[in-house]
N, C-alpha and C positions, 0 to 999 in steps of 0.2 A: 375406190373403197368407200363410196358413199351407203351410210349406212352399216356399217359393215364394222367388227372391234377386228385389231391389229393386236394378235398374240405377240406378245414378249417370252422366247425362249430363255431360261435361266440359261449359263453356261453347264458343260457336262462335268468340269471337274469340280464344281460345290458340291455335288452329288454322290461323287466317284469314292468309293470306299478306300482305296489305297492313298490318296491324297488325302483326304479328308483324317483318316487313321494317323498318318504322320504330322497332319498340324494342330489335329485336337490334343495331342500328348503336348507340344509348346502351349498353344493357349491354356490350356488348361493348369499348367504351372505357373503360366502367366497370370493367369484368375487368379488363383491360390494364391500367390506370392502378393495380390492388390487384394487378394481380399484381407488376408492377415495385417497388412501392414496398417490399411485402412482403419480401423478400432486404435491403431496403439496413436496416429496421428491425430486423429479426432482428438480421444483422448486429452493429447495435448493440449489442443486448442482450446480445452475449455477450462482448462485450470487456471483460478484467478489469480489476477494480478494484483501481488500485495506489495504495499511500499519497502524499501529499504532504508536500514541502518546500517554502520558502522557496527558489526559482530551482532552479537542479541540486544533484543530491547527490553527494559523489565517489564514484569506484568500490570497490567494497568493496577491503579493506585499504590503502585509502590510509590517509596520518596527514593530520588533521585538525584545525584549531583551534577552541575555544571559540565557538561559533551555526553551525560549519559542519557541515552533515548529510553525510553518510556512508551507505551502502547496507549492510547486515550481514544477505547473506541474501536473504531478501525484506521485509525493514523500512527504513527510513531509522532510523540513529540522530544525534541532533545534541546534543555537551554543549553544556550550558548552562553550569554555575558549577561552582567547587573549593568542595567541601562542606569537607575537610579533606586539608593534605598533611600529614605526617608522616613520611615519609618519610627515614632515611638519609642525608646527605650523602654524595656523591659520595668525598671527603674527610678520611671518618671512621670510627673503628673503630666501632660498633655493638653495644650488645644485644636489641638487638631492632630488626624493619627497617621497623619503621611503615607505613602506609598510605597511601594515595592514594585517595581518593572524590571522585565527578565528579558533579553531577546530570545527569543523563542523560535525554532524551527519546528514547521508542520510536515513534514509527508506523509501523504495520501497517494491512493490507486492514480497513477496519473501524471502528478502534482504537487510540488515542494513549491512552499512559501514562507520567509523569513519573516517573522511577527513580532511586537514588543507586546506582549502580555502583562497585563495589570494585578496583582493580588486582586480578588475578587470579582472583577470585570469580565461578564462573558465578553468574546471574542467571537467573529462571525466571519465565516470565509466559507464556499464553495455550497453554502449551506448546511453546515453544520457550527455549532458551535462549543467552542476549548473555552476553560476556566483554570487559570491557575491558581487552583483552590486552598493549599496550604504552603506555606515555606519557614523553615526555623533556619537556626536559630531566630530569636528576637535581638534587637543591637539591646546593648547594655548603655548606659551612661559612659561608662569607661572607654569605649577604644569601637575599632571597626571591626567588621567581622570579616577573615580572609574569606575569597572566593572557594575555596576548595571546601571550605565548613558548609556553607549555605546544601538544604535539600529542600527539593518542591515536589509538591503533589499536582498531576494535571488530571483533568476530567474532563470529558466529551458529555456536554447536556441533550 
């Protein structure tokens, strides 16, 4: 065969009307049945991945109490405990105006991270950063303030 092209005969049943009649009716369902399913799967796969809470989270800038999550952004943040107040009495003259640190939990798409957050201290993690911007009450001269009283404001700058 030099010189020469070397035909490749197809076989005769890819061709054959009575075979081919009865396997196009299966693939064909078979098409049908990938092709609809294919859209709802995709679909799927492209829906984003938002952090969790613990039931709902309120809406961003609401004030919130201690284990209730809160939305700052696209995070959930929810305190958990009063690291330290220090803080001022309402009350009282002052030299200095003490602090307020909350432990703080972040989840993000991904990513929880357990944080002490400072009353007005941006905070920086993942590149973004959290402010926990407001909190009352103010302590008074008189006594402490129970944990269940305290509400904070958080913000994503």
């Amino acid at each position: 065969m030099a010189g020469g092209h070397k035909t490749i005969a197809a076989p005769r049943h890819l061709f054959s009307d009575t075979k081919a009649a009865g396997a196009s009716t299966a693939d064909m369902k078979a098409y049908l049945a990938a092709a609809l399913i294919a859209p709802l799967t995709a679909a799927c796969a492209i829906i984003p991945d938002t952090p969790r809470g613990n039931g709902d989270a309120a809406s961003q800038g609401s004030a919130v109490a201690i284990g209730s999550p809160v939305w700052a952004g696209d995070a959930i943040l929810t305190p958990l405990a009063i690291i330290e107040d220090t803080r001022c009495p309402a009350d009282v003259q002052c030299f200095h105006g003490g602090e307020l640190t909350v432990s703080t939990r972040i989840a993000a798409t991904h990513w929880t991270q357990t944080a002490p957050l400072t009353l007005g201290d941006p905070y920086e993690v993942m590149g973004r950063t959290y402010v926990l911007a407001t909190a009352a009450p103010l302590p008074t001269a008189g006594g402490d303030i129970p944990a269940g009283d305290y509400r904070f404001v958080f913000e994503r700058q």
